[in-house]
VOGU-3710 file (C-alpha; in Angstrom, 3 decimals, decimal comma):
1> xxxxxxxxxx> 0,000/0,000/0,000  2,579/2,597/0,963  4,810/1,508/-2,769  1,234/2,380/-4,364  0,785/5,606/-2,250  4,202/6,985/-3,169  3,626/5,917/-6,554  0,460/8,560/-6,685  2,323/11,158/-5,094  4,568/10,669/-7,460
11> xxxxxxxxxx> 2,625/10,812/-10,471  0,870/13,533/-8,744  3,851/15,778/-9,307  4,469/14,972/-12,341  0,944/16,016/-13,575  1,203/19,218/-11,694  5,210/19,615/-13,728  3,465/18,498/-16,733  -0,070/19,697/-17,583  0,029/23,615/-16,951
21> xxxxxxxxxx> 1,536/25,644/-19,920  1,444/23,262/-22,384  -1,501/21,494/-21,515  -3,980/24,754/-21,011  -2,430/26,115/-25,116  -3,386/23,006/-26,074  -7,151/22,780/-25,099  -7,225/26,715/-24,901  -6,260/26,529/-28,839  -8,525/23,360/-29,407
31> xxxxxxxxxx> -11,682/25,539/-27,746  -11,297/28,904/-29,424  -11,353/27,445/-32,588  -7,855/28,906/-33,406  -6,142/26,540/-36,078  -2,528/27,859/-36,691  -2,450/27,917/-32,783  -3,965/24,739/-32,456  -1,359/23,120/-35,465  1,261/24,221/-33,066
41> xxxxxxxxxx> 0,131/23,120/-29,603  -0,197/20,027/-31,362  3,198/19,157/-32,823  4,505/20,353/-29,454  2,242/17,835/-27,752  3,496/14,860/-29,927  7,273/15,874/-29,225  6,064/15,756/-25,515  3,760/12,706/-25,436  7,353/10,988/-27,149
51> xxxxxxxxxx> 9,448/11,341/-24,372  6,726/9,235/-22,543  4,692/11,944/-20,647  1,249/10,465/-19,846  -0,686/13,426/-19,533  0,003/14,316/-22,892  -0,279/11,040/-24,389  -3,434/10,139/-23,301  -5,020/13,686/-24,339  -3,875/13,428/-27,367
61> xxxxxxxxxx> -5,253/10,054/-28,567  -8,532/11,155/-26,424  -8,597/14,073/-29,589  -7,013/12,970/-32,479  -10,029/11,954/-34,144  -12,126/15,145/-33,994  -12,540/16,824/-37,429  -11,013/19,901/-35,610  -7,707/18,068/-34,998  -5,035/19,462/-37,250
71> xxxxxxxxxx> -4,845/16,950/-40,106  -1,169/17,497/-40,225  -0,459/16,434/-36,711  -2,811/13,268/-36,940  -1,301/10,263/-34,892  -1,471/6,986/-36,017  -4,882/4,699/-34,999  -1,931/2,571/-33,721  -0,334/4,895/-31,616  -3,917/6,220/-30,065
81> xxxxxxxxxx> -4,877/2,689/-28,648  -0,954/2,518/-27,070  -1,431/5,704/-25,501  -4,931/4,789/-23,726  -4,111/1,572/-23,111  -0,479/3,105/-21,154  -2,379/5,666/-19,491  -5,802/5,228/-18,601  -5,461/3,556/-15,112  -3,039/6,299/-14,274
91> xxxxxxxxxx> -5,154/9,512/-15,364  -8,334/7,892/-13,488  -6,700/7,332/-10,522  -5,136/10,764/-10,393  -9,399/12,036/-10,798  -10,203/9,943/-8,583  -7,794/10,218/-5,650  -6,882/13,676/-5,962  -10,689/15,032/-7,446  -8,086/16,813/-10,271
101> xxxxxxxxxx> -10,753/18,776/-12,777  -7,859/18,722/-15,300  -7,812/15,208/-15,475  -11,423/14,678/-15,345  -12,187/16,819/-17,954  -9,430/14,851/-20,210  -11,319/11,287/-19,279  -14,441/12,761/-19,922  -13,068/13,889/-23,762  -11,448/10,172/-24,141
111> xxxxxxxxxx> -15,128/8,372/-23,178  -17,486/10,869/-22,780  -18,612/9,733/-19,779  -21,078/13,478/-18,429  -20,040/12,691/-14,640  -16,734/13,104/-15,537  -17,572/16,294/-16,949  -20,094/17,694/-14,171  -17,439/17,006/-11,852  -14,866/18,459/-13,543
121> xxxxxxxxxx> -16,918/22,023/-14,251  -17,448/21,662/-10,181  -13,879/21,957/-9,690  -14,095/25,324/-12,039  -12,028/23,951/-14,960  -12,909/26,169/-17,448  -13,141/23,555/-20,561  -15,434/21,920/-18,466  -17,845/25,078/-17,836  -18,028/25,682/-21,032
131> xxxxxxxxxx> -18,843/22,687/-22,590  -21,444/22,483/-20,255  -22,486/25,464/-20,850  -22,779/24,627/-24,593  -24,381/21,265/-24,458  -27,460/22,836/-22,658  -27,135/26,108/-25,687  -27,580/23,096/-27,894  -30,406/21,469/-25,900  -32,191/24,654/-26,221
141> xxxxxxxxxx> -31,701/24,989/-29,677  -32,796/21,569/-30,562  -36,428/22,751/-28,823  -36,238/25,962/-31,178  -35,797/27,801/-27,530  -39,267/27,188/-26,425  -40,476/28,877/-23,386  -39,616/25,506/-21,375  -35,821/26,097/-21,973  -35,670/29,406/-19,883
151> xxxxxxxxxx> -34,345/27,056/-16,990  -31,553/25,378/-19,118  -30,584/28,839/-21,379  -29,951/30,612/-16,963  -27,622/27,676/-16,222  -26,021/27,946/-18,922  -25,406/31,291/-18,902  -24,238/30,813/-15,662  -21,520/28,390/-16,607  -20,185/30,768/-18,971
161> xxxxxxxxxx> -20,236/33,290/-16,412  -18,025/31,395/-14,004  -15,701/30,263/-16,926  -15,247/34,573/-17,618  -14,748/34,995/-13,983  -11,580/32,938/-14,231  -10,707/35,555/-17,169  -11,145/32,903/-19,897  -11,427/34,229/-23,599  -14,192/31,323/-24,453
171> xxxxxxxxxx> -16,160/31,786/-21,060  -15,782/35,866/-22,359  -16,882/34,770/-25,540  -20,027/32,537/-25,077  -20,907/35,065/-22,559  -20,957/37,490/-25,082  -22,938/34,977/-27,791  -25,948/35,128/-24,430  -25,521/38,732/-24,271  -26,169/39,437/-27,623
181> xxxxxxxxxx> -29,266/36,913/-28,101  -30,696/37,264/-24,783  -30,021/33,744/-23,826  -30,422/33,146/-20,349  -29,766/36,818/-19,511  -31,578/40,541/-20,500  -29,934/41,049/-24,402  -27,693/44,051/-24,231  -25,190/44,824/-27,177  -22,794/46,567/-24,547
191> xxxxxxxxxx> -22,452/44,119/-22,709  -21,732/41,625/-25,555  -19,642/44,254/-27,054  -17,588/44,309/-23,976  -17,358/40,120/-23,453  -16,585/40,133/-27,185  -13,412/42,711/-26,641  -12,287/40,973/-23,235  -11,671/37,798/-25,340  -10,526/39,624/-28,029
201> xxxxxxxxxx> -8,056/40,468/-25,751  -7,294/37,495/-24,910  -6,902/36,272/-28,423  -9,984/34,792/-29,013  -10,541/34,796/-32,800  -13,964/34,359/-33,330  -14,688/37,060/-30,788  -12,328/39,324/-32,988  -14,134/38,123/-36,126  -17,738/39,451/-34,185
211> xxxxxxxxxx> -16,250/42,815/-33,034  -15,611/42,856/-36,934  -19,149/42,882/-37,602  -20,113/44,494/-34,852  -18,438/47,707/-36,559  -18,834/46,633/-40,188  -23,011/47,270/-39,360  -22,273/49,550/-36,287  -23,863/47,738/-34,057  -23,326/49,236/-30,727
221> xxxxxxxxxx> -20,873/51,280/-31,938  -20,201/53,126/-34,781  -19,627/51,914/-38,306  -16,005/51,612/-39,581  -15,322/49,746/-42,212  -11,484/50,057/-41,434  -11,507/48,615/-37,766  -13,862/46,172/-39,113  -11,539/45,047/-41,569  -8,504/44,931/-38,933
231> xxxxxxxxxx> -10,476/42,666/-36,886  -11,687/40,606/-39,679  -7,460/39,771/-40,614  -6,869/39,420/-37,286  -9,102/36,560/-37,403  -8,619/35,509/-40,233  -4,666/35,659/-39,451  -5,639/32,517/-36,956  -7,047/30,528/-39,994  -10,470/30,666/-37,978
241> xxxxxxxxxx> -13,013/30,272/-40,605  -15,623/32,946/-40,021  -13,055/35,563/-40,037  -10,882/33,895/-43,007  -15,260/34,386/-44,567  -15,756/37,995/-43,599  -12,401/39,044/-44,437  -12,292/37,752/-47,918  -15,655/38,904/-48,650  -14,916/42,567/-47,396
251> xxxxxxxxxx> -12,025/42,471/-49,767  -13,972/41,021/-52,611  -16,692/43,763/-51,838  -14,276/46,556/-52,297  -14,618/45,928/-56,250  -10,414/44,244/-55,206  -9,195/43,415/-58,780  -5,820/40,968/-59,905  -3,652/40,498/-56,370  -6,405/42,045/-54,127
261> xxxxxxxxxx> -9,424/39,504/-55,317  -6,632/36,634/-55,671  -5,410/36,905/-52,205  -9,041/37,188/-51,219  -9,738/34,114/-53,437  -7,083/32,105/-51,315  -8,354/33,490/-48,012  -12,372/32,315/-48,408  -10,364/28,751/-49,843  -9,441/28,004/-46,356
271> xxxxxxxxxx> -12,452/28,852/-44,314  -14,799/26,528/-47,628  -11,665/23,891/-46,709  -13,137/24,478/-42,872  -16,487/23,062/-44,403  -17,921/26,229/-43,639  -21,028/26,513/-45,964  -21,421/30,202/-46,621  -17,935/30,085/-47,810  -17,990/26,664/-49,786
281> xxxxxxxxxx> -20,662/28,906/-52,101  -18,865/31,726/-52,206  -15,546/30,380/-53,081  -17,716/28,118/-55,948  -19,376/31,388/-56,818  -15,257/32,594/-57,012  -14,721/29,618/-59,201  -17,533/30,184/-61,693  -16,948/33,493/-62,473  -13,179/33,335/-62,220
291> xxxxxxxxxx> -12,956/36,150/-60,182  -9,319/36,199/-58,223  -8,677/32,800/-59,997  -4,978/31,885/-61,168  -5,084/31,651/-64,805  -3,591/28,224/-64,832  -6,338/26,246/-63,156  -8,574/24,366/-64,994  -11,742/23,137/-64,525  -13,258/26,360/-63,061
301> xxxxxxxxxx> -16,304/24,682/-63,401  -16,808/21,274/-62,404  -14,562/22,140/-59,158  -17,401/25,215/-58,322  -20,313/22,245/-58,494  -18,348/19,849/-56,526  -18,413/23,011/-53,733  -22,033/23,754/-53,958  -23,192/20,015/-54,243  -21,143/19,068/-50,927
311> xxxxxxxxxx> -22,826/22,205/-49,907  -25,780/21,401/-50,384  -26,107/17,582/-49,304  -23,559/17,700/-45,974  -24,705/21,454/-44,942  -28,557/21,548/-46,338  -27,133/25,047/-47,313  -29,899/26,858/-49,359  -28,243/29,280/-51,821  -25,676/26,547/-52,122
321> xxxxxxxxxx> -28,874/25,095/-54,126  -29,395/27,795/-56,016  -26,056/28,116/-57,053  -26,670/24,121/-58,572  -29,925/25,091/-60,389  -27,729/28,064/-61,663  -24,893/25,219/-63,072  -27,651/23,295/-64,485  -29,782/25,947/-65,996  -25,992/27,081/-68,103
331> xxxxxxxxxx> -24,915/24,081/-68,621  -21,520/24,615/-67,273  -19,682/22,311/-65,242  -22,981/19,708/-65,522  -24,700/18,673/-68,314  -27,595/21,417/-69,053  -30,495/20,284/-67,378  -34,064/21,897/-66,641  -35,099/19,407/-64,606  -32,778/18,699/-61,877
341> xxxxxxxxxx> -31,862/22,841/-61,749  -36,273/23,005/-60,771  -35,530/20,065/-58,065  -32,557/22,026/-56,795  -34,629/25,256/-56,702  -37,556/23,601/-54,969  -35,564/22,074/-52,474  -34,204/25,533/-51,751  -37,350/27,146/-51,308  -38,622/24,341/-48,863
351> xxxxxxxxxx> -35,889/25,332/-46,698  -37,858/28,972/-46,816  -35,164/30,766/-49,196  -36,687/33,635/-51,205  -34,066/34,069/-54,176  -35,376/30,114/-54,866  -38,958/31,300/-54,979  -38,098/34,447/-57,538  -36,116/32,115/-59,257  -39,274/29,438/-59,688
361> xxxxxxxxxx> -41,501/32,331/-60,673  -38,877/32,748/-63,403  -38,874/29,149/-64,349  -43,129/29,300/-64,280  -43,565/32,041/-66,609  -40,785/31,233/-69,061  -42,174/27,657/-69,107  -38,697/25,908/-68,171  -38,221/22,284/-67,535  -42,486/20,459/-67,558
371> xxxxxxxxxx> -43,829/23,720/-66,392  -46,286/25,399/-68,867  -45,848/28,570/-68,996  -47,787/30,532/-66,154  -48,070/33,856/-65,099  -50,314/32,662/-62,376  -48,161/30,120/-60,571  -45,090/32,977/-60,973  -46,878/35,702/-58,821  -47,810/32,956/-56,728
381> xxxxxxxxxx> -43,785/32,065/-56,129  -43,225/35,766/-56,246  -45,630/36,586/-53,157  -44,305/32,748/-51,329  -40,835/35,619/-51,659  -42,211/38,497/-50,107  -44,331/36,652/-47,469  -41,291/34,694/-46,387  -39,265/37,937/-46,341  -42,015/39,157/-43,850
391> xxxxxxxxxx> -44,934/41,083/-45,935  -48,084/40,166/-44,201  -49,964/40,827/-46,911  -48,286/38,619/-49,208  -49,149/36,008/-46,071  -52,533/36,225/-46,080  -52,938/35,909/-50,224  -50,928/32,881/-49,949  -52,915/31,652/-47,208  -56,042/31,666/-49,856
401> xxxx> -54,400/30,650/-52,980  -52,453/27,630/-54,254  -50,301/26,950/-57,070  -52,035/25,217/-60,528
//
């Protein structure tokens, strides 16, 4: 008993030598969404976990196989089940004997186990609060926030409070997300504005990439395009997608010609690479016109429909949709093809997107694909636009009227 007590202790103090700086960039780069930080905490994990250091071993095969894991730093499947295997009795008995919220957050990411979690946010590590936090957000979203997740939206804005009370740029952050849509808390813009610039702060890039917007439409403060574009690089500058998005298209908007709209081209690349649907259209959009594209590349085409298809089946993204009909209705990069550019265009307007609906009217009244010509079933898809834009009017014909 006493060879197994000193054996603890001992491992005890090497967790506490091991698992600060390294250990918090790590998960702090992992949470914020930060890639090039992330990339680098990474390869600076494996050099650690090699020179057999079981804290870092055993996180890193708990993560390796989340999408957000840099794909350059990916560890063998091999390797993963040596590291658990080496480690797992050791991390759990360091939990369990010593109640560490480090290490039970860690075991929770390697087997999801929630009491692992809830124990670990009791011991205020800040990973823990706010994934906590966020699992109930996403409870609450799931139920469309009904009126019966009031309870859950208050505890988790409480989570994210305690996380910012331990000055953490995510607890800042998600704070700021409540803030601004009134979850769980009275909405205030100021008081988003000022989570959003605490985690700023603290390098937090997708708070940096909402202070962008936040002065790109002056929202509680006043417009300016130029600090919203410093913001938006800053992000971007972290390879987080949403800022990489904004960024590019602020460039792009700016009527950027040769370098300008190629180096925005290359930007909105990474964040459609991040599977991030507004930008997978976009950057097909980029592709199809062959705006900011290197002369050389080929296929302009067929590569923008590969974009807007994955789009459009893994995302369910809308004017990714539209962008297919589009493809279809030219003939370029797909085969021309009425048909299947209508089934991409009703599919879009199911998912309550007016510029399908004009676009229908269009196909009605010209008499594409097997519709007869109509100007009837046109203003019908015309006012479907307007009355899911908001005109009440436009609601109440289309509550009386259907299409022939």
């Amino acid at each position: 008993m006493k060879k197994l007590v000193l054996f603890f202790a001992a491992f005890a103090s090497a967790f506490a030598a091991f698992s600060q700086e390294l250990i918090e960039e790590f998960l702090s780069a992992r949470f914020t969404e930060n890639p090039v930080r992330y990339e680098r905490a990474a390869k600076a994990m494996i050099a650690e976990a090699a020179e057999g250091r079981a804290l870092h071993q055993f996180l890193l095969a708990a993560v390796s196989d989340e999408p957000t894991y840099p794909a350059s730093q990916r560890i063998s499947a091999e390797l993963v089940a040596e590291y658990l295997k080496a480690n797992r009795r050791r991390i759990s008995a360091i939990a369990d004997q010593k109640e560490n919220p480090l290490a039970l957050y860690i075991l929770f990411l390697e087997n999801g186990n929630s009491d692992y979690l809830k124990r670990a946010a009791e011991g205020d590590c800040v990973y823990a609060l706010n994934e906590l936090g966020m699992r109930m957000m996403d409870d609450a979203r799931r139920r469309n926030f009904a009126a019966s997740t009031s309870g859950i939206l208050r505890k988790s804005f409480w989570y994210f409070s305690r996380a910012a009370e331990k000055n953490d740029a995510a607890g800042y952050y998600n704070r700021g997300i409540c803030y601004m849509n009134g979850y769980g808390c009275k909405a205030s813009n100021a008081e988003a504005f000022s989570d959003f610039s605490r985690a700023s702060e603290l390098n937090h890039p997708g708070a940096k990439n909402i202070l962008g917007e936040m002065f790109r439409d002056g929202v509680s403060v006043d417009k300016s395009s130029q600090t919203a574009e410093e913001y938006f690089a800053a992000s971007a500058k972290t390879g987080n997608p949403y800022g990489c998005y904004n960024y590019a298209m602020m460039i792009l908007s700016s009527n950027a010609v040769n370098k300008e709209a190629s180096k925005a081209v290359k930007i909105l690349e990474r964040a459609a690479s991040a599977r991030y649907p507004e930008a997978m259209n976009e950057y097909g959009k980029c592709l199809y016109n062959s705006i900011g594209i290197d002369a050389s590349v080929t296929n302009n085409h067929h590569q923008a429909v590969a974009w807007w298809y994955n789009a459009a089946t893994e995302q369910k993204y809308a004017p990714a949709m539209v962008s297919l009909a589009t493809a279809f209705l030219d003939g370029k990069g797909v085969e021309r093809n009425e048909l299947a550019a209508i089934s991409w265009l009703e599919k879009a307007a199911a998912e309550g997107l007016p510029a399908a609906m004009v676009a229908l009217a269009e196909c009605h009244e010209k008499g594409r694909g097997n519709f007869k010509p109509s100007r009837y079933n046109a203003n019908w898809w015309r006012t479907c636009a307007r009355a899911a834009e908001g005109d009440r009017n436009a609601k109440v014909w289309i509550g009386s009227h259907k299409l022939k």
